[in-house]
N, C-alpha and C positions, 0 to 999 in steps of 0.2 A: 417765649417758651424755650427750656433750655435745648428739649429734643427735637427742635425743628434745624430741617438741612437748610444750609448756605453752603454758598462755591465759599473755599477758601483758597487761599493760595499758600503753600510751604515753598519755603528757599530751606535747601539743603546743599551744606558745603561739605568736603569731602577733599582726601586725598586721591589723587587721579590713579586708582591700580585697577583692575581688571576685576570685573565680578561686583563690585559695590550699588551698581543699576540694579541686578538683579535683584540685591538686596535688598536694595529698598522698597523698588515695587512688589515685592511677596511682603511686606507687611499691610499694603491694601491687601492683596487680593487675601490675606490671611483675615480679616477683619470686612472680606465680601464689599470693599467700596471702588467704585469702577476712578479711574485715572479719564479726567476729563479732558488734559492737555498735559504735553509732558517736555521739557523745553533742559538739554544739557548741553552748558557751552565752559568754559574756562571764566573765570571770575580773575579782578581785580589782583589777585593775590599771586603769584607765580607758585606751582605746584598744585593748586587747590583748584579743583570743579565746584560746578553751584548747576543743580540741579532747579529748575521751577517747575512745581505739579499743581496743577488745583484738581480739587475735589469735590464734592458735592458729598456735605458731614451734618453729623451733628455735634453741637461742641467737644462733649464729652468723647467720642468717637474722634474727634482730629487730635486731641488734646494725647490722647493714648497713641494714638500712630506714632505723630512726634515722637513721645517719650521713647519711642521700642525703634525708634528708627533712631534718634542718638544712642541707645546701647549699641548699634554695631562700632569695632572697633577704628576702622576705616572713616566714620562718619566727624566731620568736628563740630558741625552743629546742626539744627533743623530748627525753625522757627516757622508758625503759621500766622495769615494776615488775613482780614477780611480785606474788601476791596478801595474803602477808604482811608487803608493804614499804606497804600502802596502806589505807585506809579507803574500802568502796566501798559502793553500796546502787542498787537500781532500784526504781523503781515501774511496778505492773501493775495492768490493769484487767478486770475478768471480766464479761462481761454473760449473766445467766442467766436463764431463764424464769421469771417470779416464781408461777407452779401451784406449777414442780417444787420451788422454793426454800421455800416455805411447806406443800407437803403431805408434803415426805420430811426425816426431822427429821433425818438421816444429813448433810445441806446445810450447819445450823447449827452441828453440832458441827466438821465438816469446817473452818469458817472460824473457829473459835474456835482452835481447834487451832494453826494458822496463825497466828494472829496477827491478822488482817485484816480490814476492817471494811465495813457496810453502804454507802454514800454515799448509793444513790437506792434506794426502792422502790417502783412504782406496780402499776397492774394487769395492764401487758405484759411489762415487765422488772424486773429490779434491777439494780443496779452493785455489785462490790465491787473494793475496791481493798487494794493486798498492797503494802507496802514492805519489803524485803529483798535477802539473796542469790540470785541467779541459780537453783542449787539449789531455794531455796525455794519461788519465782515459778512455776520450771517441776514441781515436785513438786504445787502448790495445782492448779496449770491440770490435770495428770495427773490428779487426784484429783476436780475436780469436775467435770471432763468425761466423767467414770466413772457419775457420778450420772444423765448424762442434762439436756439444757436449754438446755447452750449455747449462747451465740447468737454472742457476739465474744470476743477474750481481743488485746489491745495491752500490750506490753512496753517500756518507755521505753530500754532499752538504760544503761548503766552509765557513776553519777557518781564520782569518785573525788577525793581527796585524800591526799598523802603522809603519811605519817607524822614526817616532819620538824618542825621549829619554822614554818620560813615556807618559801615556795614558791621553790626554785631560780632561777627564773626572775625574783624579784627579787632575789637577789646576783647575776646578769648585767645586769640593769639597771642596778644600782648600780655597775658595774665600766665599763660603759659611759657612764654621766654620770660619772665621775670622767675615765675619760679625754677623753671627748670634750665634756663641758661641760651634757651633754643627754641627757636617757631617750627 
């Protein structure tokens, strides 16, 4: 069905100046689709950010975002992936009562299960921390807030890289210093 929603994931790369965030995310909220995770760090490339957003679209509907989010003039590209086209992970942090964590043995198995590991344990709290898929993250958080303790739970929201050789965005750079002399 073309009109049914999937999460998708866009990488958008960008010149690092001031105001371009804004920009981008007013073309969801322009187009009423809610920002499911929203992930900006510096990229590969010296100068350029890389934004990761997933969405919850439907084809037609990501396909236009994209498009109106490379017409800003700041933007150097935008590309969207379903979750097969990409390599993704988050990191989560669980803060639990360190009683509940040390007197209910159901706690320790819970996070071994998972994957996930200690970081801090004192006499008030512990931390743990979970890297994985989204599923995962919210399955651990479901499960040890079942036990009883909780105190916080932060979710870093989603990194991603394509499955490609190298990042799209530098064979337009290179098409762009070839023709104009300069990246």
């Amino acid at each position: 069905m073309e009109n049914e929603k999937k999460l998708y994931t866009l990488i958008v790369h960008s010149e690092n100046i001031a105001g371009i965030l804004n920009q981008v995310t007013a073309v969801f909220t322009r187009r009423q689709v809610n920002i499911e995770s929203l992930n900006v760090s510096a990229s590969s490339i010296p100068g350029v950010h890389r934004y990761t957003i997933t969405a919850w679209a439907d084809a037609e509907t990501i396909v236009k975002i994209v498009d109106q989010i490379e017409k800003k003039v700041d933007v150097l590209q935008c590309q969207y992936f379903t979750d097969d086209e990409i390599f993704m992970q988050e990191v989560a942090l669980y803060k639990v009562v360190t009683s509940v964590l040390t007197e209910n043995p159901e706690m320790s198995k819970i996070i071994r299960r998972y994957g996930a590991k200690l970081i801090e344990v004192n006499s008030t709290f512990s931390v743990i921390e979970k890297t994985g898929r989204t599923e995962d993250i919210t399955a651990l958080n479901r499960e040890l807030s079942a036990q009883g303790g909780m105190l916080q739970f932060v979710s870093s929201g989603r990194v991603a890289i394509t499955r490609a050789r190298i990042e799209h965005v530098n064979e337009y750079l290179d098409k762009m210093e070839a023709r104009y002399g300069k990246k």
